[in-house]
C-alpha positions as CSV (number, residue, x, y, z in Angstrom):
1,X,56.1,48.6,77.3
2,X,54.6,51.0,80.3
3,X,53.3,53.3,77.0
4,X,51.7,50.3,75.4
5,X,49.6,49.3,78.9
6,X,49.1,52.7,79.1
7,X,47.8,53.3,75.6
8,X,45.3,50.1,75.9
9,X,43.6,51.0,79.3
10,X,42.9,54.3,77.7
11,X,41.3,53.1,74.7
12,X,39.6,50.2,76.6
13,X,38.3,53.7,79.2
14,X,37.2,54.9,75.9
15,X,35.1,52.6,74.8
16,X,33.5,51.8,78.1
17,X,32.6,55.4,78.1
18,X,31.1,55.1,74.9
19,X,29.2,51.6,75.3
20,X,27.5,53.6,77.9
21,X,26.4,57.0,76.8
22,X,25.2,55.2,73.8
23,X,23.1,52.9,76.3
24,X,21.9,56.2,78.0
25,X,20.9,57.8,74.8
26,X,19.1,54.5,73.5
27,X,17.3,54.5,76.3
28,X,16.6,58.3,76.6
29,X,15.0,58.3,73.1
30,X,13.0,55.3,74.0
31,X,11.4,57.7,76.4
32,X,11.4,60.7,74.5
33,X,11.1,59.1,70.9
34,X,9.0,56.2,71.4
35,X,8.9,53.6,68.3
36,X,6.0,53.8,66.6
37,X,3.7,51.6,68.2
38,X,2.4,49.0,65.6
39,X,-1.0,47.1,67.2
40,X,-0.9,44.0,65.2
41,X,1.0,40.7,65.0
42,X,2.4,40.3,62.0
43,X,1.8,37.1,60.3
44,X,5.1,35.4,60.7
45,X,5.4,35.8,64.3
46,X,2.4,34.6,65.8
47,X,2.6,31.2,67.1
48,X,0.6,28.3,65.6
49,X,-2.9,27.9,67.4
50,X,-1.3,24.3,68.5
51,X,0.7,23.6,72.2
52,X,0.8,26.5,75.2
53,X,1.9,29.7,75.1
54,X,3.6,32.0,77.4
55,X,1.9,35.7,76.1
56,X,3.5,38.8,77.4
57,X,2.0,42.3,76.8
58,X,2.3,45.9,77.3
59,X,4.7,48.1,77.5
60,X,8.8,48.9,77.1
61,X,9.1,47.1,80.4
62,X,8.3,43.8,79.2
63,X,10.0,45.0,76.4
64,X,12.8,44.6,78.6
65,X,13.8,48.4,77.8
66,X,17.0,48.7,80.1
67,X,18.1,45.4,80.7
68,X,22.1,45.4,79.7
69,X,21.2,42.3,77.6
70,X,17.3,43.2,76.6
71,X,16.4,40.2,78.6
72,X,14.2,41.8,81.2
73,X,12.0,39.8,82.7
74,X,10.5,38.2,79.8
75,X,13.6,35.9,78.8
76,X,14.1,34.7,82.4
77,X,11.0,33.6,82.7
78,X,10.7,31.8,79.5
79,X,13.8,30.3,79.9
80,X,12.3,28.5,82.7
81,X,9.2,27.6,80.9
82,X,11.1,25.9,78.1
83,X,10.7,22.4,80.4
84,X,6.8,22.4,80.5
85,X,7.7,22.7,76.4
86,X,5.8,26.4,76.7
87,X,6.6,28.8,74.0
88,X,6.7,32.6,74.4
89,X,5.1,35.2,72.1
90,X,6.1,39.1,73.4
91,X,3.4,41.5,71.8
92,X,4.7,44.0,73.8
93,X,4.9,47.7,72.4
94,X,7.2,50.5,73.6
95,X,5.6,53.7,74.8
96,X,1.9,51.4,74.4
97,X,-0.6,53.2,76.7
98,X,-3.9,52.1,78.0
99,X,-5.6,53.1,75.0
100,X,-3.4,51.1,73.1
101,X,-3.5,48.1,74.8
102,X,-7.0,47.9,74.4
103,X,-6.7,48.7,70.8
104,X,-4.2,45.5,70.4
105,X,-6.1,43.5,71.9
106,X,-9.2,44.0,69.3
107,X,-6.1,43.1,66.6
108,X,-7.8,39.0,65.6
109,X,-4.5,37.9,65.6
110,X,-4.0,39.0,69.0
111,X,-7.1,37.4,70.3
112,X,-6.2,34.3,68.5
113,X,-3.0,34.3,70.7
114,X,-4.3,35.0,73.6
115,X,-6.7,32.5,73.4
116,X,-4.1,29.8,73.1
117,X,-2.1,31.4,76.5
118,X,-1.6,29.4,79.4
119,X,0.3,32.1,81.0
120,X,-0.1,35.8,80.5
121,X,2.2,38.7,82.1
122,X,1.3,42.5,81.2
123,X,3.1,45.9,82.1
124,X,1.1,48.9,81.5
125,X,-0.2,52.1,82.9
126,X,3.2,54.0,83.4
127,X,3.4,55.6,80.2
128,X,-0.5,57.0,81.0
129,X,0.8,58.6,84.0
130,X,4.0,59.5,84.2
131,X,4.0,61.2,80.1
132,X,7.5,60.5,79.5
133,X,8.2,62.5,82.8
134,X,6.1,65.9,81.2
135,X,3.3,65.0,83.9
136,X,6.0,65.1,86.7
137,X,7.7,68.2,85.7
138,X,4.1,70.2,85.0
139,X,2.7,68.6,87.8
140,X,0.7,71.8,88.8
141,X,-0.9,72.5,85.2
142,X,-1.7,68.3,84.5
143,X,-5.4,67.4,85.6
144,X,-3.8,64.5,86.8
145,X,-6.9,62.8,88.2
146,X,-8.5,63.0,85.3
147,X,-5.6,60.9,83.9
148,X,-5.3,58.6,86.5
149,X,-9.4,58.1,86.3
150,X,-9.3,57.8,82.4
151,X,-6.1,55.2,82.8
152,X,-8.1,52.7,85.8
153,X,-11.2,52.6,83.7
154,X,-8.7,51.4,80.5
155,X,-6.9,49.1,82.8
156,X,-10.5,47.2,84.2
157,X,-11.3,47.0,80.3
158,X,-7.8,45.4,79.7
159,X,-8.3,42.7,82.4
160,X,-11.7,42.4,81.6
161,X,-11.2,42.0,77.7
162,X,-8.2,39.4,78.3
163,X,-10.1,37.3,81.0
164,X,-12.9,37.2,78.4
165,X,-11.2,35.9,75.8
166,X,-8.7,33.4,78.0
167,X,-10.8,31.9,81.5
168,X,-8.3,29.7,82.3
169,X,-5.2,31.4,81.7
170,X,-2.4,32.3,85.1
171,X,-2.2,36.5,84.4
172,X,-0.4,38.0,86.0
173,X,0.0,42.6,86.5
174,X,3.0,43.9,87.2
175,X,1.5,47.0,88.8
176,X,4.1,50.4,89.2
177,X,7.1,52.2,90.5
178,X,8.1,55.5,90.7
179,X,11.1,56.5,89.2
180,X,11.4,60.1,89.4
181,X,11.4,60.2,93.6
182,X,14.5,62.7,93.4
183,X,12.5,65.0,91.1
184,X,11.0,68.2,92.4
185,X,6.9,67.0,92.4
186,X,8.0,63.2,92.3
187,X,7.1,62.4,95.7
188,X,3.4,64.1,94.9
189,X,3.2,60.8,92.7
190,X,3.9,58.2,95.5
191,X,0.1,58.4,96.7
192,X,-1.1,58.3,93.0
193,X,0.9,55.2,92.3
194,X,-0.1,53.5,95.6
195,X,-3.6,54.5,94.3
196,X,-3.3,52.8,91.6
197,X,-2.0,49.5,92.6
198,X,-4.2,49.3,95.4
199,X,-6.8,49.8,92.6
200,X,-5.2,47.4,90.4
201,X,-5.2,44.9,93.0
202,X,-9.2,44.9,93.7
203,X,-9.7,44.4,89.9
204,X,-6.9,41.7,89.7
205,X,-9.4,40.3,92.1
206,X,-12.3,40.7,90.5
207,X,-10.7,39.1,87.1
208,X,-8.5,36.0,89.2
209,X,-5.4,38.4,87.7
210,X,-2.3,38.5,90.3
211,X,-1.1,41.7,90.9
212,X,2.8,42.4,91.7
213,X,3.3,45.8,93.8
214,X,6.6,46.8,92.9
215,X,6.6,50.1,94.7
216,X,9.2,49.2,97.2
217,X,11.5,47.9,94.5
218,X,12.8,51.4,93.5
219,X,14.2,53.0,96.7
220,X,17.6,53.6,95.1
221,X,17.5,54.9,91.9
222,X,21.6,54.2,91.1
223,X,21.1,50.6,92.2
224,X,17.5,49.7,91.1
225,X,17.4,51.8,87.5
226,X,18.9,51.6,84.4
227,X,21.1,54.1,83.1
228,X,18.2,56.3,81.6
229,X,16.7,56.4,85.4
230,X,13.6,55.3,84.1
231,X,13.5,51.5,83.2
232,X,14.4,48.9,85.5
233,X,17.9,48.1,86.5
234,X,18.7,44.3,85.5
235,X,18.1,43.7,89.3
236,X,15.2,44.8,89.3
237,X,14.0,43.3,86.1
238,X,15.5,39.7,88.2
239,X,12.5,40.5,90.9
240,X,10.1,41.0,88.7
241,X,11.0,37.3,87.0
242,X,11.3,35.7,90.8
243,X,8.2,37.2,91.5
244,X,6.4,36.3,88.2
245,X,7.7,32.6,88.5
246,X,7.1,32.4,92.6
247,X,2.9,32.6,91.3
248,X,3.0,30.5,88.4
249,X,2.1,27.0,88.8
């Protein structure tokens, strides 16, 4: 009997183990090996032109890359959305960019979408900066300004384009973090990332966009990342919803 307990909490150990390298590889190639980034909606998942619609683009985070149950942040705040009967369309695209952003948002289909919006949430700029973590660990040999100056000048054209085609829409930024503060150069990026929300923020108010700092929310990188120490943790992914939901009428 002891050898049969003993026998199952091993295999039960096992699998654990497993379920979670295989979460930390999943999420490592997401970072290294991004999926190709497609920059259309493909005709049978874009909503009908009819009723509101809950739009969220950008990147892996609203992807919700990370998130034990891939819910992120999107999920939670659709889920409570469903009682204003608002449907949610995620265009969101792993490893997107600036560039690429802007590129979806030429796609028609897109613009059709995001005309219909009544809310809009977006997550981009970290893949522009950060490089999949090469920009942090060549800190020294990256003309990071120019980077950072290329990436705010696609970020004004992506609130810009989106408040052209939607003037009535809530939008809503969800601005950056740092997750590499326990790398060697990673504290050089706190002042670029603080840069660039502050910068975010005086465009969010040039466009009536809301802008979510969520600097602070990554202190501990155990607690507030997911396993591949890059994506939010599920708690963190829960303040990004509160916060998200907090602005929204």
């Amino acid at each position: 009997m002891k050898n049969g307990k003993w026998y199952a909490f091993l295999i039960g150990s096992v699998l654990l183990t497993a379920t979670a390298l295989f979460g930390l590889w999943i999420g490592y190639q997401d970072i290294v090996n991004p999926p190709e980034r497609t920059l259309s909606v493909s005709e049978d998942t874009r909503p009908e032109p009819d009723g509101e619609i809950f739009v969220a683009l950008g990147d892996s985070i609203t992807r919700g890359v990370g998130s034990t149950s891939g819910a992120g942040y999107v999920q939670p705040v659709s889920a409570a959305l469903e009682d204003q009967d608002i449907r949610t369309q995620n265009l969101a695209i792993s490893g997107a960019r600036t560039e690429d952003l802007l590129a979806q948002l030429a796609q028609p289909e897109v613009q059709r979408t995001i005309k219909n919006a009544r809310y809009i949430t977006l997550t981009i700029g970290g893949n522009d900066l950060f490089n999949r973590g090469e920009n942090v660990d060549n800190f020294e040999s990256v003309d990071i300004e120019q980077v950072v100056t290329d990436a705010k000048a696609n970020l004004n054209d992506i609130f810009a384009e989106i408040r052209g085609l939607n003037d009535t829409a809530q939008i809503v930024y969800i601005a950056l973090y740092n997750p590499f503060p326990e790398n060697t150069n990673g504290q050089a990026f706190n002042q670029l990332i603080l840069d660039w929300n502050a910068a975010a923020a005086n465009l969010g108010n040039t466009y009536r966009i809301d802008v979510i700092d969520p600097f602070a929310y990554v202190s501990d990188v155990t607690r507030d990342l997911a396993s591949d120490q890059f994506h939010p943790s599920d708690r963190t992914y829960g303040k990004f919803a509160e916060d998200i939901l907090f602005i929204l009428d």
